[in-house]
Backbone and ligand atoms as CSV (ligand in chain L), in Angstrom:
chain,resi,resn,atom,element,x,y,z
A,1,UNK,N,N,22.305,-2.882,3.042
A,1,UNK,CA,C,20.987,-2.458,3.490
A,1,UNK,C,C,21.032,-2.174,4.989
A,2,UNK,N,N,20.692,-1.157,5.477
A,2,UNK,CA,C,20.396,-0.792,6.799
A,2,UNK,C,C,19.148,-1.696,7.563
A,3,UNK,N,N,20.047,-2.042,8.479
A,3,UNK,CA,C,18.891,-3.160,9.692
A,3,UNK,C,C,18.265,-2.190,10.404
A,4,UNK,N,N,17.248,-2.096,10.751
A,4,UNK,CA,C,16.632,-1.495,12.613
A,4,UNK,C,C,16.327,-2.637,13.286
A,5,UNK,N,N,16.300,-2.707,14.325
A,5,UNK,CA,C,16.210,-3.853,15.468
A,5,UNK,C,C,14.756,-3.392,15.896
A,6,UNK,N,N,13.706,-3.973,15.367
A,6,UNK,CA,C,12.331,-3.462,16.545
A,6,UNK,C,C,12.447,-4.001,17.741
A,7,UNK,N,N,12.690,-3.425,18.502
A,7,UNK,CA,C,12.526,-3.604,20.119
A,7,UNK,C,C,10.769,-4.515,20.140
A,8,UNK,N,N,10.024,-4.366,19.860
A,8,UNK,CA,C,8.659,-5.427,19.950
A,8,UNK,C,C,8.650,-6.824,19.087
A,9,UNK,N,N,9.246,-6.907,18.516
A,9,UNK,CA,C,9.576,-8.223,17.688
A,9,UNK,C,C,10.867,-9.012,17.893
A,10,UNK,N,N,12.089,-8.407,18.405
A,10,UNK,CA,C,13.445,-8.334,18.825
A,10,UNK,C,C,13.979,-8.993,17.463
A,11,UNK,N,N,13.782,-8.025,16.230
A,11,UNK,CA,C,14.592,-8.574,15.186
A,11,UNK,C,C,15.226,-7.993,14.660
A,12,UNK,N,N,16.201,-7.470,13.569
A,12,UNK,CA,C,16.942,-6.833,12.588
A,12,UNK,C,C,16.277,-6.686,11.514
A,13,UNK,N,N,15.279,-6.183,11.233
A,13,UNK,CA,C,14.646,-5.893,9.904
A,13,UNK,C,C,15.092,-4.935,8.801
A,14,UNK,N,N,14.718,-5.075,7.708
A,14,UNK,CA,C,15.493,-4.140,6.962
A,14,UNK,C,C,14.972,-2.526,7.366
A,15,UNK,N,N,15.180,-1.513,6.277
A,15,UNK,CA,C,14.956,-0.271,6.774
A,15,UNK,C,C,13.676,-0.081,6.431
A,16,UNK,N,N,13.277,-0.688,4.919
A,16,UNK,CA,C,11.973,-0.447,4.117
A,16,UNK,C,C,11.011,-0.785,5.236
A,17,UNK,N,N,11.129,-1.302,6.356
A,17,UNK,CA,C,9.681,-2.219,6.589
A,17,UNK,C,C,9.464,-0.568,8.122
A,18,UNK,N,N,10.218,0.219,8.274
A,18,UNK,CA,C,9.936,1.351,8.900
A,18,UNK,C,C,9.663,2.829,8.589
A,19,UNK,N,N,9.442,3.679,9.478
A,19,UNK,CA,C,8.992,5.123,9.137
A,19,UNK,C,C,9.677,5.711,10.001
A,20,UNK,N,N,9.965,6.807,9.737
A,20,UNK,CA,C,10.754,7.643,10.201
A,20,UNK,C,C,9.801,8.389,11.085
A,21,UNK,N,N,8.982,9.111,12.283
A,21,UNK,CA,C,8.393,10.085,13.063
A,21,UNK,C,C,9.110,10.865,13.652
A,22,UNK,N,N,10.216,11.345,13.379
A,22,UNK,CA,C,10.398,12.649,14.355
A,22,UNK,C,C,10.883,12.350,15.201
A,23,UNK,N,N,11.505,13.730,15.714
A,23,UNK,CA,C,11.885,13.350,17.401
A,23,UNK,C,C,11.369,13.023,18.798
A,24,UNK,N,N,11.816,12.129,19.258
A,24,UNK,CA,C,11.222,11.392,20.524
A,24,UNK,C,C,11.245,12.483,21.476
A,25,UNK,N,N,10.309,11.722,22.730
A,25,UNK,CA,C,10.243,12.488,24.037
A,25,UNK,C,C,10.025,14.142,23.738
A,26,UNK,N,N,8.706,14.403,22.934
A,26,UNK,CA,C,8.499,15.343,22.741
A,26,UNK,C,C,7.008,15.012,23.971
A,27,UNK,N,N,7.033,16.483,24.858
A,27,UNK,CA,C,5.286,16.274,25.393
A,27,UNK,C,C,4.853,16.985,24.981
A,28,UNK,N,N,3.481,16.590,25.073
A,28,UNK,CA,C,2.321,17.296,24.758
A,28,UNK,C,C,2.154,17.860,25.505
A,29,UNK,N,N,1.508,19.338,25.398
A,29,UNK,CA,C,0.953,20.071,26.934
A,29,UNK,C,C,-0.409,19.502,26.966
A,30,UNK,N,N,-0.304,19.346,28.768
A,30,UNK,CA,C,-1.945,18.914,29.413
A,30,UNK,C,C,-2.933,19.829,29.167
A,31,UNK,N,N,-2.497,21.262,28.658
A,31,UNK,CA,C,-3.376,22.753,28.856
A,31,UNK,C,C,-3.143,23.049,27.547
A,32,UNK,N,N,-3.678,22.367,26.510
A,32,UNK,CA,C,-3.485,22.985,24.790
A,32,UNK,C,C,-4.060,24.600,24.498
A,33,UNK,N,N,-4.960,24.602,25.300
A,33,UNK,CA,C,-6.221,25.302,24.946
A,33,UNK,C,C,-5.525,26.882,25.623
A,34,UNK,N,N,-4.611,26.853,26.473
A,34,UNK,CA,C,-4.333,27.723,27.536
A,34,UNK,C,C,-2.699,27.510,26.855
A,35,UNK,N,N,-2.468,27.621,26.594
A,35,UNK,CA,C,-0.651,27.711,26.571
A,35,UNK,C,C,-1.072,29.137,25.559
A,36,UNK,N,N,0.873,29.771,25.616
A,36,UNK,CA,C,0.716,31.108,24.428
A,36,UNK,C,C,1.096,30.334,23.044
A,37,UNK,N,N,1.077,31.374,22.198
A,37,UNK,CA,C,1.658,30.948,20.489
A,37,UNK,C,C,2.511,30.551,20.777
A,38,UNK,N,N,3.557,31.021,20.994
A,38,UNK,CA,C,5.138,30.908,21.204
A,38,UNK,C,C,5.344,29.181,21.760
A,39,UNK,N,N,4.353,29.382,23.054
A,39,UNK,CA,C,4.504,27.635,23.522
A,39,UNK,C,C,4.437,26.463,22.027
A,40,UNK,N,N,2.791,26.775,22.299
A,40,UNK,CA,C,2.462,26.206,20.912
A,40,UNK,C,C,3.409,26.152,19.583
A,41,UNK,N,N,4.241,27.060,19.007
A,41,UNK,CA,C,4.937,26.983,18.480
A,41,UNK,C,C,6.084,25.571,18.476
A,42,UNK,N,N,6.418,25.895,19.591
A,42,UNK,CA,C,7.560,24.910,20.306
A,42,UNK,C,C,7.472,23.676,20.675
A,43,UNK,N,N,5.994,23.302,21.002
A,43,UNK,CA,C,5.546,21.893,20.975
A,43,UNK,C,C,5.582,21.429,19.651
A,44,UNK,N,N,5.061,22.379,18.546
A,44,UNK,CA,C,4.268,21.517,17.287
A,44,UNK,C,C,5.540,21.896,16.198
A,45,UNK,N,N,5.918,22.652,16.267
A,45,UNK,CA,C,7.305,22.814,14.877
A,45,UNK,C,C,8.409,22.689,15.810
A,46,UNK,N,N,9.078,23.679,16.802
A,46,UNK,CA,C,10.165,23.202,17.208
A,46,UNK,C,C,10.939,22.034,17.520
A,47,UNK,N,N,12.522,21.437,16.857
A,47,UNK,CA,C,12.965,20.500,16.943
A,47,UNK,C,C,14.280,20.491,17.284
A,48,UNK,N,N,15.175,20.280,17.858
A,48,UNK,CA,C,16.432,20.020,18.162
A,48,UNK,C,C,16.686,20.144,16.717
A,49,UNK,N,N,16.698,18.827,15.795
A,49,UNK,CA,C,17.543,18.976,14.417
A,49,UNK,C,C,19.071,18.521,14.784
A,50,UNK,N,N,19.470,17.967,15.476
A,50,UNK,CA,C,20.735,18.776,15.551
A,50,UNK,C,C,22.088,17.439,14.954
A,51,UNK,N,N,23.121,17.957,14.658
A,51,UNK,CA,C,23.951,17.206,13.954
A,51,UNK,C,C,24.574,16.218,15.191
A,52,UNK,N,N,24.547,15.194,14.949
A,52,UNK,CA,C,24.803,14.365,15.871
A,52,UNK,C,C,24.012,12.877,16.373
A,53,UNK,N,N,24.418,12.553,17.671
A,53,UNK,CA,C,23.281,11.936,18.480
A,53,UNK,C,C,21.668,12.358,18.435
A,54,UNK,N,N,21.256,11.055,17.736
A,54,UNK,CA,C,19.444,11.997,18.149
A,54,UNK,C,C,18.465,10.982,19.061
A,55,UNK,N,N,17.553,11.850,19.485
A,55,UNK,CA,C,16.435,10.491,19.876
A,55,UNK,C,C,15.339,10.885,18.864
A,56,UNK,N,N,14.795,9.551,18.175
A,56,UNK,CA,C,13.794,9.721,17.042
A,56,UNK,C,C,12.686,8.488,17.698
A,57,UNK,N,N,11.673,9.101,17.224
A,57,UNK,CA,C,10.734,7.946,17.455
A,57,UNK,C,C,10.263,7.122,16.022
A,58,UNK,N,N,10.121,6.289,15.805
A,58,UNK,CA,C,9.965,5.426,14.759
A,58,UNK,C,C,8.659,4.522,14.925
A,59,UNK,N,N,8.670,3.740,14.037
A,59,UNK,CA,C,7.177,3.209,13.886
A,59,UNK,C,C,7.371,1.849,12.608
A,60,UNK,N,N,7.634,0.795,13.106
A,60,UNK,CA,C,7.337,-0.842,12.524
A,60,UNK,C,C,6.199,-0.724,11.288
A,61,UNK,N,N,6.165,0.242,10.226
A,61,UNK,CA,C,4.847,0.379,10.057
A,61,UNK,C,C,4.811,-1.047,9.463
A,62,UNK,N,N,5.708,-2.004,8.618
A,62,UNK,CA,C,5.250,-3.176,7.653
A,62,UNK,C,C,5.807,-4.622,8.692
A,63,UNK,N,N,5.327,-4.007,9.838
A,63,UNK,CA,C,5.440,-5.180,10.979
A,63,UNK,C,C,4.468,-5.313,11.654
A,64,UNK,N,N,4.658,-5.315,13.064
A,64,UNK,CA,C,4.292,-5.295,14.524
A,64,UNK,C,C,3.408,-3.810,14.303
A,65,UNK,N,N,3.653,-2.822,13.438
A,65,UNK,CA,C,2.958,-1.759,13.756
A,65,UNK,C,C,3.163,-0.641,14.531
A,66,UNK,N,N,4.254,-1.046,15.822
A,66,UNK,CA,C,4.318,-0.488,17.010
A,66,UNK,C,C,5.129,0.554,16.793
A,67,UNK,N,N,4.798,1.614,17.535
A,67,UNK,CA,C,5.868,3.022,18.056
A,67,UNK,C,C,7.077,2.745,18.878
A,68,UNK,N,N,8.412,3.071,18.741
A,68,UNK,CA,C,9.329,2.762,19.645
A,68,UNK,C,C,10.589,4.159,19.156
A,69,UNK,N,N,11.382,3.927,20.312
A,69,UNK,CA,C,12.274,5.163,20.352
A,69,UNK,C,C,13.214,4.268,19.514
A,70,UNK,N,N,14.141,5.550,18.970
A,70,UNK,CA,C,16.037,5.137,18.852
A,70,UNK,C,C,16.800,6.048,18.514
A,71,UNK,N,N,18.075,5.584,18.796
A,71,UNK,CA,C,18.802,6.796,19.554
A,71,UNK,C,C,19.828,6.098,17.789
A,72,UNK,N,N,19.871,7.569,17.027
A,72,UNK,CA,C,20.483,7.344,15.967
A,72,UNK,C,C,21.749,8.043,15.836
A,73,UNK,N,N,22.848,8.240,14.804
A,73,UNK,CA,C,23.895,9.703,14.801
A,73,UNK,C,C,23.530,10.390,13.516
A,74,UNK,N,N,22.927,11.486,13.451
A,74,UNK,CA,C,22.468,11.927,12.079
A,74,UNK,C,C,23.222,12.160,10.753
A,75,UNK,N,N,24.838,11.830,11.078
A,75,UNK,CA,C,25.956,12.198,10.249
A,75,UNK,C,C,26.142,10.898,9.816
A,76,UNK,N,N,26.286,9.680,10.368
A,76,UNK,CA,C,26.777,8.362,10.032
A,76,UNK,C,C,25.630,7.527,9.998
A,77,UNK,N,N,24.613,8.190,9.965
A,77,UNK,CA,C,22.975,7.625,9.825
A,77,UNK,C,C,22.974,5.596,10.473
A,78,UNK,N,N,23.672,5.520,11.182
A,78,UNK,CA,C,23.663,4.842,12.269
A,78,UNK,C,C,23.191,4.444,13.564
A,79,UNK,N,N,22.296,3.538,13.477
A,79,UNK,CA,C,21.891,3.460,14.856
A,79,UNK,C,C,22.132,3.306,16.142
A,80,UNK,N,N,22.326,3.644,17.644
A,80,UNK,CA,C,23.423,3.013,18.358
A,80,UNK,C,C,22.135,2.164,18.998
A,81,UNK,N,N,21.464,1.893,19.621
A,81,UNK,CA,C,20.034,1.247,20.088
A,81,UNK,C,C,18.612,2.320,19.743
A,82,UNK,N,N,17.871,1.002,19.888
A,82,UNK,CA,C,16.391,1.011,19.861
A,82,UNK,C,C,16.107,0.864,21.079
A,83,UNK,N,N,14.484,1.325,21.506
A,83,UNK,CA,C,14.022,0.790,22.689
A,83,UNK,C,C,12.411,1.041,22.614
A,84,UNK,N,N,11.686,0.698,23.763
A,84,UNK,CA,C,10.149,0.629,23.689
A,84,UNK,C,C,9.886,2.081,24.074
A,85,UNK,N,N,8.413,2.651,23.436
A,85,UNK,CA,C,7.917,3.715,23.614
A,85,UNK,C,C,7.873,3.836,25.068
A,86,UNK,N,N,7.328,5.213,25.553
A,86,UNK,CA,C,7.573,5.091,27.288
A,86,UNK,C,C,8.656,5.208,28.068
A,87,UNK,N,N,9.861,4.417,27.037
A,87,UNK,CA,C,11.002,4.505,28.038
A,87,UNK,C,C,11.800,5.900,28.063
A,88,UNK,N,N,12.259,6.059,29.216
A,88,UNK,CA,C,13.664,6.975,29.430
A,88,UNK,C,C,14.633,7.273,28.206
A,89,UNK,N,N,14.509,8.063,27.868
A,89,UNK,CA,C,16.404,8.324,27.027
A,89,UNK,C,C,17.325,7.068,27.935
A,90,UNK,N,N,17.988,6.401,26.732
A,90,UNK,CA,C,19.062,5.973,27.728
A,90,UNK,C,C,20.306,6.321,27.796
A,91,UNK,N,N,20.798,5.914,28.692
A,91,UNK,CA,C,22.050,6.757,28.824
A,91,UNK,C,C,23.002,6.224,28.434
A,92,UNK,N,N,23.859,6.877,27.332
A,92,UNK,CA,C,24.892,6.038,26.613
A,92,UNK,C,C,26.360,6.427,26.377
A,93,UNK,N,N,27.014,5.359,26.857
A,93,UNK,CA,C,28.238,5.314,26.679
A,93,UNK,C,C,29.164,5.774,25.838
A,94,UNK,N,N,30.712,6.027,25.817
A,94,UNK,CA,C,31.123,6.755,24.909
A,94,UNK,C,C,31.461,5.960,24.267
A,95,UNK,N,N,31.687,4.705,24.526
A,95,UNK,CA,C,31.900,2.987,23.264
A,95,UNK,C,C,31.175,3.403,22.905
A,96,UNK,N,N,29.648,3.711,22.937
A,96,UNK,CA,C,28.611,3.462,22.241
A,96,UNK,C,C,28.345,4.413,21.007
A,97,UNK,N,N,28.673,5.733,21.907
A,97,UNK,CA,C,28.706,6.921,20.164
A,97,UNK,C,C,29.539,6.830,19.709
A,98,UNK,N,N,31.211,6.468,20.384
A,98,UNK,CA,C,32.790,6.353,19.290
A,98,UNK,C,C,32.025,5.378,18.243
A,99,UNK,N,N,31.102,4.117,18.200
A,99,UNK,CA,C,31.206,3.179,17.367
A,99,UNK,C,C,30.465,3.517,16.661
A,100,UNK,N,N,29.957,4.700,16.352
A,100,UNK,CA,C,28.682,4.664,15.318
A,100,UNK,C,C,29.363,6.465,14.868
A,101,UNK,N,N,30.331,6.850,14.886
A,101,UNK,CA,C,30.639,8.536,14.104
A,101,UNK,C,C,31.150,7.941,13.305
A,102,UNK,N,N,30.691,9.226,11.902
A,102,UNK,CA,C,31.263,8.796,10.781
A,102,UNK,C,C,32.815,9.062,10.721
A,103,UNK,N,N,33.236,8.243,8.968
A,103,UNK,CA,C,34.515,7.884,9.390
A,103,UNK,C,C,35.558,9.658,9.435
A,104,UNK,N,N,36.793,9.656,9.889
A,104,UNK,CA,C,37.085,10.859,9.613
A,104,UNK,C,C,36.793,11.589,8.222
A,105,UNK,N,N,37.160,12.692,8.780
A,105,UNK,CA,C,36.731,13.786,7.462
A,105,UNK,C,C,37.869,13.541,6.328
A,106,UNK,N,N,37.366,13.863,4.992
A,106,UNK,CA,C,38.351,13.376,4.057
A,106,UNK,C,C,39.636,13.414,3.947
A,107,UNK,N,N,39.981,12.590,3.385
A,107,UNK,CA,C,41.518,12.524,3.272
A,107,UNK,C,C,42.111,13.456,2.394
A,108,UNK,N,N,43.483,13.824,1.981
A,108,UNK,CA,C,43.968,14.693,1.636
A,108,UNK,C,C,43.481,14.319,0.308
A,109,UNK,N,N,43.435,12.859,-0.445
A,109,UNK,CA,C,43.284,12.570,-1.819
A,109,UNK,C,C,41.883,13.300,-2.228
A,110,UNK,N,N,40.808,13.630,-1.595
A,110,UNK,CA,C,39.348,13.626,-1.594
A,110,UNK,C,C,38.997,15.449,-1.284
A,111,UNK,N,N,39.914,15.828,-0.890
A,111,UNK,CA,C,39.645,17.057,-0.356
A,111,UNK,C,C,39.336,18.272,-1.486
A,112,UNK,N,N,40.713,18.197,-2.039
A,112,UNK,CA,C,40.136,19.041,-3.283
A,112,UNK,C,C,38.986,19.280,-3.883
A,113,UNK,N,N,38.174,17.432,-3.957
A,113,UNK,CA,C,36.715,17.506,-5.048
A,113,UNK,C,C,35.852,18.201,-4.285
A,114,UNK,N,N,36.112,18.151,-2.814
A,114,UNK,CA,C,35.139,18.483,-1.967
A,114,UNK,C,C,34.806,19.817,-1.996
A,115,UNK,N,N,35.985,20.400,-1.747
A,115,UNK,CA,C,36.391,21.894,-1.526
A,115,UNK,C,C,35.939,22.488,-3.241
A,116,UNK,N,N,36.077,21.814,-4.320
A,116,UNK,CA,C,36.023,22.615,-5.419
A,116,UNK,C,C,34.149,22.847,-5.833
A,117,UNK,N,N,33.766,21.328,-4.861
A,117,UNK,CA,C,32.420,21.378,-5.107
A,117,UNK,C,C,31.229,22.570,-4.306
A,118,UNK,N,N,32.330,22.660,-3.207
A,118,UNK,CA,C,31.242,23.743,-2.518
A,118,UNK,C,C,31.709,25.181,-3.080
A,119,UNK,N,N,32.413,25.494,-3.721
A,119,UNK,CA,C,33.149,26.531,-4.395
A,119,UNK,C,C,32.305,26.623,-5.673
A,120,UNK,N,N,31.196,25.620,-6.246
A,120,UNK,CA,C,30.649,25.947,-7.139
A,120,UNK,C,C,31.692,25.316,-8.657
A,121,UNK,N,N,32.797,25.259,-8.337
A,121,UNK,CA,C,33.500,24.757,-9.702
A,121,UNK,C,C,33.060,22.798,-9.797
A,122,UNK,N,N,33.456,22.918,-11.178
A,122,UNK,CA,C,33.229,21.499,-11.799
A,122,UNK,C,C,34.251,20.571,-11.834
L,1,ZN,ZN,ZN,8.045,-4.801,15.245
């Protein structure tokens, strides 16, 4: 079972007791009313997405309740830290992402199923 650490409770909880929100350190514009489409666009759908390191914001919903950041790897669905809403991105070490990428890409034994599966064969 996957732990998250809520940064407001300082515990290891399982995964069920959270929600997933999206990506962190998104702003809001001060001028909603005045920005173009395109802006607007980019605040409200645009997302990084991207394979790798992410910052996500999350939410304790069957706890504390509280909003807090964490910095996950979207491939090895691994967390490397949590932290409190408000804060900074932090800045992280390369211990810190080496320990959380998934493991290498398949081995020679595994490759075939792989390769035959995206090929559409059975
Ligand atoms: Zn909590």
């Amino acid at each position: 079972m996957l732990l998250i650490h809520c940064p407001y409770c300082e515990k290891d909880l399982p995964e069920t007791e959270f929600h997933g929100e999206g990506e962190a350190h998104i702003e809001r514009p001060t001028n909603m009313a005045d920005i173009s489409d395109e802006a607007f666009e980019k605040f409200f759908f645009i997302r990084e997405n991207q394979k790798g390191v992410l910052f996500e914001r999350w939410r304790h919903l069957h706890g504390c309740g509280r909003f807090f950041n964490a910095v996950r790897h979207s491939v090895s669905d691994k967390f490397i830290k949590t932290y409190k809403a408000r804060q900074e991105k932090p800045k992280l070490t390369k211990k810190e992402i080496d320990a959380v990428l998934p493991p290498a890409k398949s081995t020679p034994a595994n490759e075939p199923i792989y390769a035959d599966a995206v090929k559409g064969k059975k």
